[in-house]
N, C-alpha and C positions, 0 to 999 in steps of 0.2 A: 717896291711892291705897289700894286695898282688894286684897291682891293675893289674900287667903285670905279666904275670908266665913265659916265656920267651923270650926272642929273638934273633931271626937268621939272621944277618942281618941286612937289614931296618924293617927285619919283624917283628913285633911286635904283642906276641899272647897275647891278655885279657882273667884276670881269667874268667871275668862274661861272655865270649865268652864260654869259654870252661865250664862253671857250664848252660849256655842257651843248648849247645847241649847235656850235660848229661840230664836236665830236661827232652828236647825233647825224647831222649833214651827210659827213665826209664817211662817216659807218653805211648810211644808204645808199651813199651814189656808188662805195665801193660792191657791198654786196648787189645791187643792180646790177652795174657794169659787169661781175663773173657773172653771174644766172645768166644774163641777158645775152652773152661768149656762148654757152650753151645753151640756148634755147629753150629758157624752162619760159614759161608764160610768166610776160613783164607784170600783169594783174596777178596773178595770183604767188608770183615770188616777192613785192611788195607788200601782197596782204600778210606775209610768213614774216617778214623783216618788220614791219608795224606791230600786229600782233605779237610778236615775242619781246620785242622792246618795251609794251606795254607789262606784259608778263613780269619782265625786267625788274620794272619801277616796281610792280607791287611785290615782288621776292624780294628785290633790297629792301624795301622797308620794312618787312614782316621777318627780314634776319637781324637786321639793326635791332627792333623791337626783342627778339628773342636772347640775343646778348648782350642784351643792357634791360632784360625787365623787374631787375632790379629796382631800376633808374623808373620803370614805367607803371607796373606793375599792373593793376586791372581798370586802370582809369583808362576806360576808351577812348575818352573824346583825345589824350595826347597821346593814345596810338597816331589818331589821322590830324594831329596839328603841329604841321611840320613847321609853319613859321615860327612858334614858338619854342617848340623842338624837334627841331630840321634833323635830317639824316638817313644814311642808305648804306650799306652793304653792300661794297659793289663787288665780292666773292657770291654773295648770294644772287645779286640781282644777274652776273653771267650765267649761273648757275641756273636759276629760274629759266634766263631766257631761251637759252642753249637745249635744256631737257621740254621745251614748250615746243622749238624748231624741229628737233629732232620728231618728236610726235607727230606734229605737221606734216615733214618728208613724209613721213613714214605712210597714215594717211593720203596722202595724195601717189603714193607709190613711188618717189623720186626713190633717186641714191642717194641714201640717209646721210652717207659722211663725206660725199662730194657738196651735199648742202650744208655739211657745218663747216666743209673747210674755209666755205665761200665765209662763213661765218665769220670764224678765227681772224681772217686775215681783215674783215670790217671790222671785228672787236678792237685787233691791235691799233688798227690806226685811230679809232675812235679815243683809247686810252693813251693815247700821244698827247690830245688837245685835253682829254679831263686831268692829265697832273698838270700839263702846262698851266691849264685853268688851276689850280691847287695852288702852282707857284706864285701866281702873281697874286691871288688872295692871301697866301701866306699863311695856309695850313697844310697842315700833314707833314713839317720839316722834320727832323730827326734830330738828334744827341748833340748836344755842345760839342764842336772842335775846334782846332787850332788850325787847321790845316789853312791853304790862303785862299784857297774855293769857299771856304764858310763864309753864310750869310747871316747878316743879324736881321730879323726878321722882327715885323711889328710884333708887339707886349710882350719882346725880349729885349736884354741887353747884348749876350754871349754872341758869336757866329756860331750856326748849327750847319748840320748837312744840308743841305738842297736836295734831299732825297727826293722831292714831284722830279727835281731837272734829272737826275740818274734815271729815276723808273720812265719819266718820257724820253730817254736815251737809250735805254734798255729796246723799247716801242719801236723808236722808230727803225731801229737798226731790225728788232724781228719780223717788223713788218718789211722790209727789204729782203731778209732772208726767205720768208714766205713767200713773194712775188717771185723770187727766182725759182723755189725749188718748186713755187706749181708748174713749173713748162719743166723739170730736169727730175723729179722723185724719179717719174717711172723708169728713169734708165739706170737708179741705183742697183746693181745686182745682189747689193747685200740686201736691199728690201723686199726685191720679188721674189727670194729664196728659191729659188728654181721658175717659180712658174712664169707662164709667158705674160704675165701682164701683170701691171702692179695694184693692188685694191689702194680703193681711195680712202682716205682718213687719217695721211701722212701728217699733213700738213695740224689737222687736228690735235693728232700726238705730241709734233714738235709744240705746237702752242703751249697744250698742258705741261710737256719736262720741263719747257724753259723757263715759262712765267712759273709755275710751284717753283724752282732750283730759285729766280732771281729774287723770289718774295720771301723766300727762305732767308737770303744771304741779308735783304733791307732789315729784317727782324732784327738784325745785328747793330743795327742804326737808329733803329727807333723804341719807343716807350709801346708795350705790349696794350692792346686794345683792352683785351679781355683776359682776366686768367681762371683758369678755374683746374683747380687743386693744385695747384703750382705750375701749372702747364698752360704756355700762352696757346688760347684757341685760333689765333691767326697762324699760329706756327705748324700747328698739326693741321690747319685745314689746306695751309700751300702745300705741307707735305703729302698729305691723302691726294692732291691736286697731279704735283709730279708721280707719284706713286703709280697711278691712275693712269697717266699718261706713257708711262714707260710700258705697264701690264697692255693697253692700247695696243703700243706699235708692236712688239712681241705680237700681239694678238691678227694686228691687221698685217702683218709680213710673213705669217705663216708659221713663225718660228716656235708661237708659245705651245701649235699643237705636234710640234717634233719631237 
């Protein structure tokens, strides 16, 4: 593990600092590069991707806040003191940023879900570089195993999962999948259901069944964030996620009003 890459000083730079700002990066240049394929306006498809990523930031941390305010309870100032107690929700903060874009489109009159698919597919690849960032800082692992991929991971002894290296596995492979099927959805005929053209939001759909199905299955790997009444809240909110995403594609393929 590399959990400092290096320091100048007192200054101390974290790997997963500098794997959050390549995410960020590789998230903008992708969503530009589609907008910019269809000619939405480079200024104001930037100000969409700024602005929502901002959104972002403050939804994860106003979700982190809310299951754990416990932990927080009505002391304002360690709401907003993150050096001290650092942390973010990054279900909430997609969540935030995604329902801020879509309002956006929608405002400016774009196609709502041709802009989130551009979305999707920056999300995925951004969340390629934030587990790899995970990995080498050496959090977020999963459950003691035996198996001969287990890692022993700083202020453990055991090998655990490498669950950052799976879910950035999981990424990078859907983010491949989505680059293909944006140039090939519309020829599925099972999605156009008759009609001659396919509506856009495919790609959207597939995002939500996959990542809810694949964060479903990691629950299986890791120690529950949150529980509350005996029900882990990460597990019901990837499932509402796929859930969501299934009701979606039904919905944009014609089918759910057959």
């Amino acid at each position: 593990m590399l959990p400092t890459l290096f320091t100048l000083g007192p200054l101390a730079v974290q790997t997963k600092s500098i794997f959050e700002v390549i995410a960020f990066l590789a998230s903008a240049f992708i969503f530009w590069r589609k907008t910019r394929e269809e000619h939405y306006q480079e200024d104001q498809a930037f100000d969409a991707f700024l602005l929502a990523s901002l959104v972002g930031v403050l939804a994860g941390r106003i979700g982190f806040i809310l299951i754990r305010f416990a932990e927080f309870g009505g002391n304002i100032i360690s709401w907003f003191d993150i050096v001290r107690q650092p942390g973010s929700s990054i279900f909430f903060a997609i969540l935030g940023a995604s329902l801020y874009l879509y309002s956006y489109a929608k405002k400016q009159k774009w196609d709502v879900f041709e802009i989130l698919d551009f979305w999707f597919i920056a999300v995925a690849i951004g969340m390629v570089f934030r587990h790899l960032g995970n990995f080498f800082a050496g959090v977020g692992f999963g459950y003691q195993t035996n198996l001969p991929w287990g890692i022993v991971f700083p202020g453990v002894f055991e090998k655990h999962h490498p669950v950052q290296l799976y879910t950035a596995i999981f990424f990078i492979l859907l983010t491949i999948y989505l680059q293909w099927a944006e140039y090939h959805y519309r020829t599925f005929t099972w999605y156009r259901a008759k009609k001659k053209t396919a509506q856009t939001g495919f790609l959207t759909s597939v995002f939500m069944i996959a990542t809810g199905l694949f964060m479903l299955l990691v629950q299986l790997l890791t120690l529950a964030q949150v529980m509350v009444q005996g029900l882990r809240l990460d597990a019901v909110l990837y499932g509402v996620l796929m859930l969501s995403g299934v009701l979606l594609l039904l919905n944009k393929s014609g089918r759910w009003r057959s």
